[in-house]
C-alpha positions in Angstrom: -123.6 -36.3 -138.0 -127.0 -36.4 -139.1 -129.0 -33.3 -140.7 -131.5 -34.2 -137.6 -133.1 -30.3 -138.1 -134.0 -31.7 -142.0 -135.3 -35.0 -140.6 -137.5 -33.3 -137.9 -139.0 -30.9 -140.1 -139.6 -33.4 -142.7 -140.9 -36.0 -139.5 -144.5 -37.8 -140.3 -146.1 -37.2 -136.8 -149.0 -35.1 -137.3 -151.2 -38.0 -139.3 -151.6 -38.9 -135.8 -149.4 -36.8 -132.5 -151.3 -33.6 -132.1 -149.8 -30.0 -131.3 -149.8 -30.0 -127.7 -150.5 -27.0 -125.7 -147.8 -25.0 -123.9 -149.6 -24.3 -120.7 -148.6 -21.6 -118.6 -148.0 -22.9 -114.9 -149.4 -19.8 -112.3 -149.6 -20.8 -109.4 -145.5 -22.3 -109.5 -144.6 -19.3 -111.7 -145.6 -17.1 -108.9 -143.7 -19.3 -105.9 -140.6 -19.2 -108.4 -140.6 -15.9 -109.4 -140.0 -16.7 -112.8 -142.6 -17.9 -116.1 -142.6 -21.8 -115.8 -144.6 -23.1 -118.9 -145.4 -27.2 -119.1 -145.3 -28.8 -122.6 -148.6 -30.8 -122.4 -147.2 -34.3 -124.3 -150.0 -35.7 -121.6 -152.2 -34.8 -124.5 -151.5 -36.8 -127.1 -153.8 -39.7 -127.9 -151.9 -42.3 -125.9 -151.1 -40.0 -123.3 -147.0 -39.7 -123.9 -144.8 -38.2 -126.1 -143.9 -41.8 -127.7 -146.1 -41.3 -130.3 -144.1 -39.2 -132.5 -140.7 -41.4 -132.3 -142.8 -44.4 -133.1 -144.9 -43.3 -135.7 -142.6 -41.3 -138.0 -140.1 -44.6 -137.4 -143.1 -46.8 -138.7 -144.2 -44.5 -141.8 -140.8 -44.9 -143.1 -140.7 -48.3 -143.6 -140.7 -49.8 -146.8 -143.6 -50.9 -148.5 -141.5 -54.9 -148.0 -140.8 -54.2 -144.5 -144.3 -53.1 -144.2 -145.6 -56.5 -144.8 -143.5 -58.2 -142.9 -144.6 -56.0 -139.3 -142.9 -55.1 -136.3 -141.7 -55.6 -133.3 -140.5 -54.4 -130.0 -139.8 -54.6 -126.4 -142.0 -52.4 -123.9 -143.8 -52.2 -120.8 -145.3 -48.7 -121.2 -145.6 -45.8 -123.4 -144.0 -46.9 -126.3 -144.9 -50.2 -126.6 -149.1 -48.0 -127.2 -146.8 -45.7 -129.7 -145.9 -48.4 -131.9 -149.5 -50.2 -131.6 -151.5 -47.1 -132.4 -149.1 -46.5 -135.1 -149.0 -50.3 -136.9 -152.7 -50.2 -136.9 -153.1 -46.6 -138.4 -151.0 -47.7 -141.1 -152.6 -51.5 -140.8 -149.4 -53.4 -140.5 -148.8 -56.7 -137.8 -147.5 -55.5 -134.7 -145.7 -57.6 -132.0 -144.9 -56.5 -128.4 -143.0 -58.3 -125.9 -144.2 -57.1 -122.7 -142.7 -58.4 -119.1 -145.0 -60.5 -116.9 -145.0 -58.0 -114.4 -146.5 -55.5 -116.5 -149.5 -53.7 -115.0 -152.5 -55.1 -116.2 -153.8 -51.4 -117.4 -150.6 -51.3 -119.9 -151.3 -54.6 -121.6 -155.1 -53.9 -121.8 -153.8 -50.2 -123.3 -151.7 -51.9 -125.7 -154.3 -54.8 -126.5 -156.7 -52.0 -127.6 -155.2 -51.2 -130.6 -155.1 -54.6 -131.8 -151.3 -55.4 -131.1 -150.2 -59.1 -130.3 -148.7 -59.0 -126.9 -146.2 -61.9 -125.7 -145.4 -61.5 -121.6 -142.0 -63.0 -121.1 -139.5 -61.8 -118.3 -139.5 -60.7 -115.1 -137.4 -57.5 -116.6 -137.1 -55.0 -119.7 -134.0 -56.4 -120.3 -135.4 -60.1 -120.9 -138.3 -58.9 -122.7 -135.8 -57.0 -125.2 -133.5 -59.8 -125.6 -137.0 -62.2 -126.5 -138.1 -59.1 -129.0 -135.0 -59.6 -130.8 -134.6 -62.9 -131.6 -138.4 -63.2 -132.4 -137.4 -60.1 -134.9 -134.4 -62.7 -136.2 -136.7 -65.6 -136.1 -140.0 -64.2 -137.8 -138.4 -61.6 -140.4 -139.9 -58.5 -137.7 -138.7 -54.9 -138.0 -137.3 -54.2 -134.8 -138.8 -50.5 -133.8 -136.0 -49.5 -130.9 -137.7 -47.4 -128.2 -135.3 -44.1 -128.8 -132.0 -45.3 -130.7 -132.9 -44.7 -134.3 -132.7 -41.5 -136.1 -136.0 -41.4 -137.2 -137.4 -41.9 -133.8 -135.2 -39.4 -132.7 -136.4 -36.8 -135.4 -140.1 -37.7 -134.7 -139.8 -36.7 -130.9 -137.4 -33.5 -131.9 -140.9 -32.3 -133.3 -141.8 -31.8 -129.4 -138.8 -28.9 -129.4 -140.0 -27.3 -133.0 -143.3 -27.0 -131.3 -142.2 -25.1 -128.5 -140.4 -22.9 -130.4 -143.0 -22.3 -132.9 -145.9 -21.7 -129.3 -143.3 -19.7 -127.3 -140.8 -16.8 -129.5 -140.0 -14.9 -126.6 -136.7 -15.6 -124.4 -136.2 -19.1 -122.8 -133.6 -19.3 -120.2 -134.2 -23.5 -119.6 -135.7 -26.2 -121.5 -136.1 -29.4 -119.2 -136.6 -32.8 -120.7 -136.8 -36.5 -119.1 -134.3 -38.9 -120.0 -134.5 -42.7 -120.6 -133.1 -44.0 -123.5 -132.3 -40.2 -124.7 -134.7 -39.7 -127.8 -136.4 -36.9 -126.7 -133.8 -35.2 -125.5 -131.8 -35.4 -128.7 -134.4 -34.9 -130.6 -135.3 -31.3 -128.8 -131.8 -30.5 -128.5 -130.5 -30.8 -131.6 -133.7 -28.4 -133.1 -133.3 -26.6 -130.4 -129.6 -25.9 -130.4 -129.2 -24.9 -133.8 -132.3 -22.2 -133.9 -131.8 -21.1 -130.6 -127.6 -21.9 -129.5 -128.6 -19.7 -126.0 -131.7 -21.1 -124.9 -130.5 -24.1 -122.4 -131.4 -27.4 -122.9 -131.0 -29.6 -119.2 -131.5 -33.1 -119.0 -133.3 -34.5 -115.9 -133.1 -38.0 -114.6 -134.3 -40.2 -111.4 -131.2 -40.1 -109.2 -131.6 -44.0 -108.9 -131.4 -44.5 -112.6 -129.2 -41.8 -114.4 -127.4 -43.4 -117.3 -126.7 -40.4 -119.3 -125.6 -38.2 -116.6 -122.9 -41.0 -115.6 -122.0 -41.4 -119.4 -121.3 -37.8 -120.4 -119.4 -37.8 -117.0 -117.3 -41.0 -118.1 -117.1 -39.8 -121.7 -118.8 -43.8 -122.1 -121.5 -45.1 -122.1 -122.3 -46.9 -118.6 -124.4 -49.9 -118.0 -125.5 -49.3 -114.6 -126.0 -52.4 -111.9 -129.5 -51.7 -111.5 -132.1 -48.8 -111.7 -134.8 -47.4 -109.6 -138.4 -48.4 -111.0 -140.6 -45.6 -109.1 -140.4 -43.4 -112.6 -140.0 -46.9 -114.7 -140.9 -44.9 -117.8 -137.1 -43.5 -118.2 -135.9 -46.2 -116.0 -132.9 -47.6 -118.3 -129.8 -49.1 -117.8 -127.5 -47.5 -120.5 -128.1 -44.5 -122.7 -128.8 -45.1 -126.2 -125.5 -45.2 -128.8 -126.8 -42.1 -130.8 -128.2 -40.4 -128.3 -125.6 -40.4 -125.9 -123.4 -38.8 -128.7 -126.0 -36.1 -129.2 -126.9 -35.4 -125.8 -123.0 -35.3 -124.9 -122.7 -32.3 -127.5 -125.3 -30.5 -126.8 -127.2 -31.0 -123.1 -125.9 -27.9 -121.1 -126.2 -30.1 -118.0 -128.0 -33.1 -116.7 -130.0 -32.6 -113.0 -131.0 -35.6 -111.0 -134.3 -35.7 -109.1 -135.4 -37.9 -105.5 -138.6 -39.6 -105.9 -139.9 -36.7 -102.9 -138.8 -34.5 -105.5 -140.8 -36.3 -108.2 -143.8 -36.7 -106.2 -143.9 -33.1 -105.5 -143.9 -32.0 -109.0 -146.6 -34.4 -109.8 -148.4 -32.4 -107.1 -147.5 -28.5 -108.8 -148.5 -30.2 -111.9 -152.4 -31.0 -110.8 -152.4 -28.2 -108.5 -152.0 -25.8 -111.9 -153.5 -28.0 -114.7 -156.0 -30.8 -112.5 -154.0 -33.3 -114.6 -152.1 -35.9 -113.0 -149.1 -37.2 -114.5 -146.6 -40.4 -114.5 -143.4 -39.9 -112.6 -141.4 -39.9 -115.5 -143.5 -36.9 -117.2 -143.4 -34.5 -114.0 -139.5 -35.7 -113.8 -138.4 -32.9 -115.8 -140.3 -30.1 -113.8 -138.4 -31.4 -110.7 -135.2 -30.5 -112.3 -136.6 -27.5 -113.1 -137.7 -26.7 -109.6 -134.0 -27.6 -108.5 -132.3 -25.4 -111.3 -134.4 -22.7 -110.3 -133.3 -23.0 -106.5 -129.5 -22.9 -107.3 -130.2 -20.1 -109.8 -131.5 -16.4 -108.7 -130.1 -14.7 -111.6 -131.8 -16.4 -114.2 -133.5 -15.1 -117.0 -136.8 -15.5 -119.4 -139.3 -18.5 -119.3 -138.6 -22.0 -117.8 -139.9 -24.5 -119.8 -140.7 -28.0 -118.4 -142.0 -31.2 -120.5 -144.6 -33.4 -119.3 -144.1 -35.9 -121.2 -147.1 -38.4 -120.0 -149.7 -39.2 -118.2 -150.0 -43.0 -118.1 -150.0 -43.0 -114.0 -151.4 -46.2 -112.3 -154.3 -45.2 -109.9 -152.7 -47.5 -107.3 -149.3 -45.2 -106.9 -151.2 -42.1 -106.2 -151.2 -42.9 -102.6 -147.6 -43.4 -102.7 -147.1 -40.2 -104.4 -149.3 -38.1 -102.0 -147.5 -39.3 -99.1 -144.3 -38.6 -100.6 -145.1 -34.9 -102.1 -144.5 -32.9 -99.0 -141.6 -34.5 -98.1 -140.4 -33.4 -101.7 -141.5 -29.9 -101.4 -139.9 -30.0 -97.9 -143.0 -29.0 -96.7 -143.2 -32.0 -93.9 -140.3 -33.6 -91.7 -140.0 -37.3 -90.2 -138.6 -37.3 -86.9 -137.5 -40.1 -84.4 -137.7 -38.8 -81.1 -136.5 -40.7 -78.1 -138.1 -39.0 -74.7 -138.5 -40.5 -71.2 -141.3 -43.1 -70.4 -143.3 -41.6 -67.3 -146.5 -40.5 -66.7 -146.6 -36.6 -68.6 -143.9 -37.5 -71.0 -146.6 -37.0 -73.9 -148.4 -34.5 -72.7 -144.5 -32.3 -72.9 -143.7 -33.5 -75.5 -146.9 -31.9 -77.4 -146.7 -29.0 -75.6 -143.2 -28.2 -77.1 -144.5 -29.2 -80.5 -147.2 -26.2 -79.8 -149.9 -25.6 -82.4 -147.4 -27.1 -85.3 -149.7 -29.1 -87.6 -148.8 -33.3 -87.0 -149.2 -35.2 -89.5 -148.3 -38.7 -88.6 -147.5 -40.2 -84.8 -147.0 -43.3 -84.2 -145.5 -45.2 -80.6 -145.9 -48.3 -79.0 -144.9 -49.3 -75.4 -141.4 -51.3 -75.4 -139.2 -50.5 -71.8 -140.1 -48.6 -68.8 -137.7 -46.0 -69.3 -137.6 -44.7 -73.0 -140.3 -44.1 -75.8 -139.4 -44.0 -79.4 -141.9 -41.6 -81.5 -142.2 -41.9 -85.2 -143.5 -38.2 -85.8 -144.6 -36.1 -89.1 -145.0 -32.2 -88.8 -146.0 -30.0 -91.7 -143.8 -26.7 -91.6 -144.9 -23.3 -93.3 -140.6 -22.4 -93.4 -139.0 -25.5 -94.4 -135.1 -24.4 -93.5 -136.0 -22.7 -90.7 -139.0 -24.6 -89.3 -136.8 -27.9 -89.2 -133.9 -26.3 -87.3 -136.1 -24.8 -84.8 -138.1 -27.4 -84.2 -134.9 -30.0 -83.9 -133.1 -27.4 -81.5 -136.4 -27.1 -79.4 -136.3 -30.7 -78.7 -132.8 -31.2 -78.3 -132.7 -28.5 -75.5 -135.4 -30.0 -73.5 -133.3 -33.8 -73.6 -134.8 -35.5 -76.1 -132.8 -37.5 -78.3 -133.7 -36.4 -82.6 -132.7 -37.9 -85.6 -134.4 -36.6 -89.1 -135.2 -39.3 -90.5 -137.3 -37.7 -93.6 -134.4 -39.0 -96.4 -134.2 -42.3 -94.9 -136.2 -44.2 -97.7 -136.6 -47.6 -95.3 -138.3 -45.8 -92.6 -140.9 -43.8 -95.1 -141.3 -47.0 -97.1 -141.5 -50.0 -94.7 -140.9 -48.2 -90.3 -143.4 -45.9 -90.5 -146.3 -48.6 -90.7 -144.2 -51.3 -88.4 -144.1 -48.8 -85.1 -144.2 -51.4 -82.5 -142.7 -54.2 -83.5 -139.7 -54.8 -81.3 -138.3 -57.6 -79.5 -136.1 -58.6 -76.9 -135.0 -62.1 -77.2 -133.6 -62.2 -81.2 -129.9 -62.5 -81.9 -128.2 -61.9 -85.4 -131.2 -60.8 -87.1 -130.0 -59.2 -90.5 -132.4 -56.3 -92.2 -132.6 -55.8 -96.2 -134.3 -53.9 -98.2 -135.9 -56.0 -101.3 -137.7 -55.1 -104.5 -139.5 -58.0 -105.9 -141.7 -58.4 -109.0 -145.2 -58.1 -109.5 -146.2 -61.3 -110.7 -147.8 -64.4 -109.4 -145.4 -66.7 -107.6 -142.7 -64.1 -107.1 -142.7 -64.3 -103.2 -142.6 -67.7 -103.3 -139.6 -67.9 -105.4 -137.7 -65.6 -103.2 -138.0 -68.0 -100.3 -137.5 -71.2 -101.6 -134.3 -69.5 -103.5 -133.2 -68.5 -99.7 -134.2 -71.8 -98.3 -135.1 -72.7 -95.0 -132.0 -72.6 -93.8 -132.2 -69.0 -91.6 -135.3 -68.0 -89.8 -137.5 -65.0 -91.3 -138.1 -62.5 -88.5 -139.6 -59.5 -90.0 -141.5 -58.6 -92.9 -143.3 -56.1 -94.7 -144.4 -55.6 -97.9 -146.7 -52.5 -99.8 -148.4 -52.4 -103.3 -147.6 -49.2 -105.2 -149.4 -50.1 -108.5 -145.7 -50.7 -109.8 -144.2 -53.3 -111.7 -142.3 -53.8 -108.8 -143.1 -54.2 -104.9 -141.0 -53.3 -102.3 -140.1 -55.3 -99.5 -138.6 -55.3 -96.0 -137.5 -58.5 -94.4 -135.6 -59.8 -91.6 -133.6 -63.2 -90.9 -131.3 -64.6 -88.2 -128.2 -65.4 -89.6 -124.9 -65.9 -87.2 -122.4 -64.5 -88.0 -120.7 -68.1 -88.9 -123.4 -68.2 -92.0 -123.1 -64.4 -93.2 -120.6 -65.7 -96.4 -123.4 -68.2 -97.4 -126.0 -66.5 -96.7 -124.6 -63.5 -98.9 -123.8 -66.2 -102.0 -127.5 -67.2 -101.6 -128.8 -63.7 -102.1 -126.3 -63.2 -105.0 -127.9 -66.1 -106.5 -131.3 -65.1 -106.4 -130.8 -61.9 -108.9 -133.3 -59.8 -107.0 -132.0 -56.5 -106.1 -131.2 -55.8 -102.6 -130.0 -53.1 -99.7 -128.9 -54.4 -96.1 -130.4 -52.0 -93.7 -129.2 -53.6 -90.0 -127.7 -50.2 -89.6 -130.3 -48.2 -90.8 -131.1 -45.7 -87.8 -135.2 -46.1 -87.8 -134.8 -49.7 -87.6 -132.5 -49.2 -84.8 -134.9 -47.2 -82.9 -137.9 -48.8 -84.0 -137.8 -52.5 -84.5 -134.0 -53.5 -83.2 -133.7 -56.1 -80.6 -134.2 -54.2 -77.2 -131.5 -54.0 -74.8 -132.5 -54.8 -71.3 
């Protein structure tokens, strides 16, 4: 293997990455019981950790590869890594973007005088374009976190720590894409310290090392999750995945709730807001310390940056409580009389609601889309459940059910009673002009559109509810046509919010 602890000592970083702090985290050190400390790669000049993979990568080019420039495929924080890099060392620097990169990124990017090309809908176009414009123009390819000096530059990150904390570590928790960084840290961090713990952390809807180390292969996974789109990768790296194997003592995987929340501890203790992918490893960290009483000296979580677009806060603060289980999402069936409401209330007593929503659709039932802040999150939820279900009422928790807190929650009211066969799927569709359109013309007129809903995160990617009548004599084509359109998708007809909020109404 590699002498990676002689290439990360002897990494070029520090002509431009900066120590960052290791910031001790109070206010969650004291609801933990334990000293959580945050890594603060949010500080470095472009804001992520990327910096030092890309850089220390670049300076080791040949003075001939130098002139010819380089290239790569990126729709965040690396694609600034290798810009601010080529133009501190004043080489030509080429980065294929996807169109349905946030304007924000590309103006980021464009700053440091990089040439951008926007081609794709999807990484994985953008990186095929990359390389055979590196074939066709003579570019030196700079891979995001499969190359050894990358690798090395961003294994600086766990020299750092060790250098800022000497006392005992229990845990170090880093965010997995690709798998640099958490090479890079593990394999300094491994050989100086074999005890200290070193946990992966990746989005539930896009672990790709976690299912390769569990395979003992890597995996290419059908499709990823795009809420934390900065580790948001298909497969693991080659190298990486054959440190990370060897040395990660576990990989955790984190909800986006679970994200959202630990973007919240993280501005609650620092007033710094940071990207999903950099608060991802302090979710893991909040899980591991849940499932682990016994544990012993600091917690350590990187943040590894801060590029956040302002448009997804919303999303994120409606999503944090649910992540610290602070809030539940009930659907609540009770009769519809004169009083019902004012019961209903009463049993809720002086618990804090956050959300209600109803609209008239029988005279005899009323379905209630309510939120409730609870102080006890185990205990709270049960009693409040068992409160309702002893007076009648008909309860389902629907706080995990992703469709009703992405798409119900606003639709309350919706329903109909004369529409047969009406299929429900849950879309994601790219941010880019033209996009909607192409989604219906691919599914033609042929089936009626019932229902749709549609909300802007400030992501590359929009999500999207929509309904159509299809008999059940058309379900086989209908299905082909969706398989042809190559825009992930999730039925939902059976989804229990839909059910009781927007199904056809039986009379």
């Amino acid at each position: 293997m590699i002498d990676y602890i002689r290439k990360i000592l002897d990494a070029r970083v520090y002509d431009i990455a900066v120590h960052t702090p290791l910031d001790n985290m109070t206010r969650l050190s004291q609801r933990l019981g334990s000293s959580v400390l945050l890594k603060r790669e949010d500080l470095q000049p472009i804001f992520s950790f990327k910096i030092r993979g890309a850089y220390n990568r670049i300076s080791h080019l040949s003075e001939t590869e130098k002139k010819k420039g380089v290239i790569c495929a990126s729709a965040g924080n690396h694609a600034q890594g290798v810009a601010i890099s080529a133009h501190k060392l004043g080489i030509r620097a080429v980065i294929v973007m996807p169109i349905t990169t946030p304007s924000i990124k590309i103006d980021a990017v464009r700053y440091w005088g990089a040439e951008i090309l926007l081609y794709g809908d999807t990484f994985d176009e953008a990186y095929s374009q990359a390389r055979s414009l590196e074939k066709k123009e003579g570019l030196v390819f700079i891979h995001p976190y499969d190359d050894p000096d990358v690798i090395a530059g961003q294994g600086t990150v766990g020299m750092e720590i060790l250098q800022q904390y000497p006392e005992r570590i229990e845990a170090i928790f880093v965010p997995i894409g690709g798998g640099g960084l958490a090479a890079g840290v593990a394999s300094y961090i491994k050989f100086l310290r074999p005890e200290t713990k070193i946990i992966g952390v990746e989005p539930v809807d896009a672990a790709s090392m976690k299912s390769a180390i569990e395979k003992g292969e890597r995996v290419i996974l059908d499709r990823v999750g795009l809420f934390a789109d900065g580790v948001a990768v298909r497969q693991a790296g080659e190298e990486t995945f054959q440190i990370c194997k060897e040395l990660l003592d576990d990989v955790i995987v984190s909800n986006t709730d679970e994200i959202c929340a630990a973007v919240k501890d993280i501005f609650e203790d620092t007033r710094v807001i940071a990207e999903p992918a950099g608060a991802l490893s302090l979710a893991g960290l909040k899980t591991y310390a849940a499932s682990h009483p016994d544990r012993k000296g600091a917690l350590i979580a990187i943040n590894s940056g801060a590029n956040m677009n302002f448009d997804r806060l919303r999303h994120v603060a409606e999503r944090a409580e649910l992540g610290e289980a602070r809030e539940i999402l009930l659907g609540v069936t009770i009769p519809e009389k004169p009083g019902s409401y004012l019961r209903f209330i009463q049993v809720l007593g002086n618990r804090n609601i956050t959300e209600f929503n109803y609209r008239y659709s029988s005279d005899k039932q009323a379905h209630v889309f309510v939120g409730l802040k609870l102080a006890n999150a185990h205990k709270d939820k049960e009693e409040v459940v068992s409160q309702l279900k002893n007076i009648g009422y008909e309860v389902i928790d629907i706080s995990a059910n992703e469709t009703a807190k992405l798409h119900i929650r606003y639709m309350v009211g919706g329903r109909t009673s004369d529409l047969k066969d009406e299929i429900i799927l849950r879309c994601e569709f790219p941010e880019r002009p033209g996009a909607l359109l192409r989604f219906l013309e691919g599914v033609g007129s042929d089936w009626n559109i019932t229902l749709f809903h549609y909300r802007n995160h400030g992501a590359d990617y929009g999500r999207v509810l929509v309904g159509l009548q299809v008999p059940f004599s058309e379900k086989v084509r209908f299905s082909e046509r969706l398989q042809s359109l190559g825009y992930p998708y999730e039925e939902e007809t059976e989804n229990p919010a839909y059910r009781m909020f927007l199904k056809e109404r039986s009379e």
